[in-house]
N, C-alpha and C positions, 0 to 999 in steps of 0.2 A: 730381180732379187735384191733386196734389200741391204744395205750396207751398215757397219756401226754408227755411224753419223746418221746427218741428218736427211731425213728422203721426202719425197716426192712424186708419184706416181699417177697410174689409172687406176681402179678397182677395174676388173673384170666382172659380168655378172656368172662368171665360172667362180668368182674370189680372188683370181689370181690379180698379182702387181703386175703392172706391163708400163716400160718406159715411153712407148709408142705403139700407136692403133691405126689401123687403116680401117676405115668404115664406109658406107655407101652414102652416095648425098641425101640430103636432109628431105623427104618427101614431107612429113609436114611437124615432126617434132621429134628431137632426139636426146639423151643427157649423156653426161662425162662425167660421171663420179670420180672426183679426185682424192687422196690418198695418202696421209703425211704422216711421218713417224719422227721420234728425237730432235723434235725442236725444242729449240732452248725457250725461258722465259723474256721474251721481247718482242719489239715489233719486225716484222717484216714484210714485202712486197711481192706480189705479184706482178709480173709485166706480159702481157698479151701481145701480141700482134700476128694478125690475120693475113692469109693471102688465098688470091683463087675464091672467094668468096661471091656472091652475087650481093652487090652494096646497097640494094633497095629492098628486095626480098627478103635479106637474111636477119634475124635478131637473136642474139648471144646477151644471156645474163648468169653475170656469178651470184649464184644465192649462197648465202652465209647462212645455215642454217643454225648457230650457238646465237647470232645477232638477232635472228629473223628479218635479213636485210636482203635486198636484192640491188644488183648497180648492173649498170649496159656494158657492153665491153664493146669499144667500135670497130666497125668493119672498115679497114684501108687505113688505120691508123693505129699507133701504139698508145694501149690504156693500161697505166699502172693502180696499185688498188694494195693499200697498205693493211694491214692486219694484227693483232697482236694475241701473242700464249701471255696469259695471266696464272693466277692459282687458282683461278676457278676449270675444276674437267671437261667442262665443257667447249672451252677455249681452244683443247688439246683434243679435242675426237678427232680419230684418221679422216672421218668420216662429213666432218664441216663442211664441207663446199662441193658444190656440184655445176656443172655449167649446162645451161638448157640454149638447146637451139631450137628456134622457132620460123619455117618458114612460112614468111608471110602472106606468098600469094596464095589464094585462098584455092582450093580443091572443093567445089559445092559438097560432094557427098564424107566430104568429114567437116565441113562446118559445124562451127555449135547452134542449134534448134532452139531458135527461141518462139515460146509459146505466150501469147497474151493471156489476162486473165479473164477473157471472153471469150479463149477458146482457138482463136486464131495464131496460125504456124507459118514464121517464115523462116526463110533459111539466113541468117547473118553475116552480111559477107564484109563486114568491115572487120576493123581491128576489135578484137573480142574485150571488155571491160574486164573477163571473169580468164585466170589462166590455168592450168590444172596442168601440172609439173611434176615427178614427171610421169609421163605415158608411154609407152608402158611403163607401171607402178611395177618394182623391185622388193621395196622392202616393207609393203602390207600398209603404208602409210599414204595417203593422196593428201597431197600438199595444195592449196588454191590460193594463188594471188588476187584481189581486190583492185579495179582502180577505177576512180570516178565514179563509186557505187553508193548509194544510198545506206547510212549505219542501219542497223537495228538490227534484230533474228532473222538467218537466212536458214530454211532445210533443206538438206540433203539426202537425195536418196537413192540409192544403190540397186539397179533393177536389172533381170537374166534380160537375155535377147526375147524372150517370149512375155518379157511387161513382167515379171511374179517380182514383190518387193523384194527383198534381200535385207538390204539393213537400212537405217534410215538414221542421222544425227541433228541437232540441233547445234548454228555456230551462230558467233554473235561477229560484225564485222562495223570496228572501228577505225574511222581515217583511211581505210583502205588498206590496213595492217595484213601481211601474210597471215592465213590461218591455218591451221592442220587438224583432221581427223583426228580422232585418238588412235591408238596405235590399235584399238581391234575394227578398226573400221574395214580395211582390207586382207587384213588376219585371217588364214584358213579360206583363203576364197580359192577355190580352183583356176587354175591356170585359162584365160580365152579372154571376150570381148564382154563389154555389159554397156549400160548405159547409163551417167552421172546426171540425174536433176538436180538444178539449185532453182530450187523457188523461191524469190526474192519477196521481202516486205508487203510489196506490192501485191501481190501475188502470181506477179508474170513468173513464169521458167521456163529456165536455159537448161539447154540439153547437150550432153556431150558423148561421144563414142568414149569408154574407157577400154584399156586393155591393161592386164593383169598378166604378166611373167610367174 
């Protein structure tokens, strides 16, 4: 529950605020929606520190979603990560930051499917260039991090388990900038499992298991 001052919490995906969560280990991706109310105009800090972790496997990143920033948080050691409320609202969403956890060792059958553009399909078992944050999607919005990818127009397209398109968008991807869906990209989609193509430039696509809360 919430106090007159200044808070700091979990979202629940019931709503509720929760000081502390017990969760099950990270089979292959999980988030923490954090949760802030009545803070003042200033900077302040984050301090992290991990324990009981698995320190090669495991990857933790806080996304700033008002910055459109992402930072590592390290496993076995303490990582502080400063912040600041300005006058712009966006500064101040409860809703800013979220923390994704990523396990690394890879599970073949949810790997991301990468298909050439000749037709051929393997399964990708390295560290994935393309991240899609989080999964299960919450709040109708799929968020994809970029990195070491090629700029120009990538599409996206949103397909049931039985292949039928569903919806499809077109993003542009500079520097390897976080980019997002617009917010009806996952809007009104029923509750279950689908599957994410990004067809890149090139015309190869990546495929990914999506799930939708």
């Amino acid at each position: 529950m919430a106090n007159g001052g200044e808070n700091l919490g979990i979202r629940h995906t019931n709503g509720k605020l929760l000081s502390i969560e017990a969760r099950s280990l990270v089979q292959r991706t999980d988030t923490v929606f954090l949760d802030f109310s009545n803070l003042k105009k200033q900077t302040y800090q984050f301090r992290f520190g991990t324990q009981n972790l698995p320190l090669h496997s495991m990857e933790i990143r806080l996304i700033d979603r008002y910055l459109d920033q992402s930072q590592m948080i390290s496993i076995g050691d303490s990582t502080f990560i400063d912040f600041t409320i300005n006058n712009e609202p966006g500064s101040a969403d409860p809703g800013r930051f979220i923390l994704v956890f990523r396990n690394k060792v890879r599970n073949v059958t949810h790997a991301p499917l990468v298909e050439s553009k000749s037709g051929q399909a393997i399964i990708d078992e390295q560290d994935s260039e393309v991240q899609v944050f989080p999964n299960p999607v919450q709040d109708g919005i799929i968020r994809l991090q970029f990195a070491n990818k090629k700029e120009g127009a990538y599409q996206l397209k949103l397909v049931s388990l039985n292949g039928q398109l569903l919806k499809q968008q077109r993003i542009t991807v500079v520097n390897g900038k976080m980019n997002s869906c617009n917010d009806e990209c996952a809007k009104g989609m029923a509750a279950g499992q689908y599957t994410l193509h990004i067809i890149e430039p090139g015309g190869n696509k990546i495929s990914f298991p999506l799930f939708i809360q």
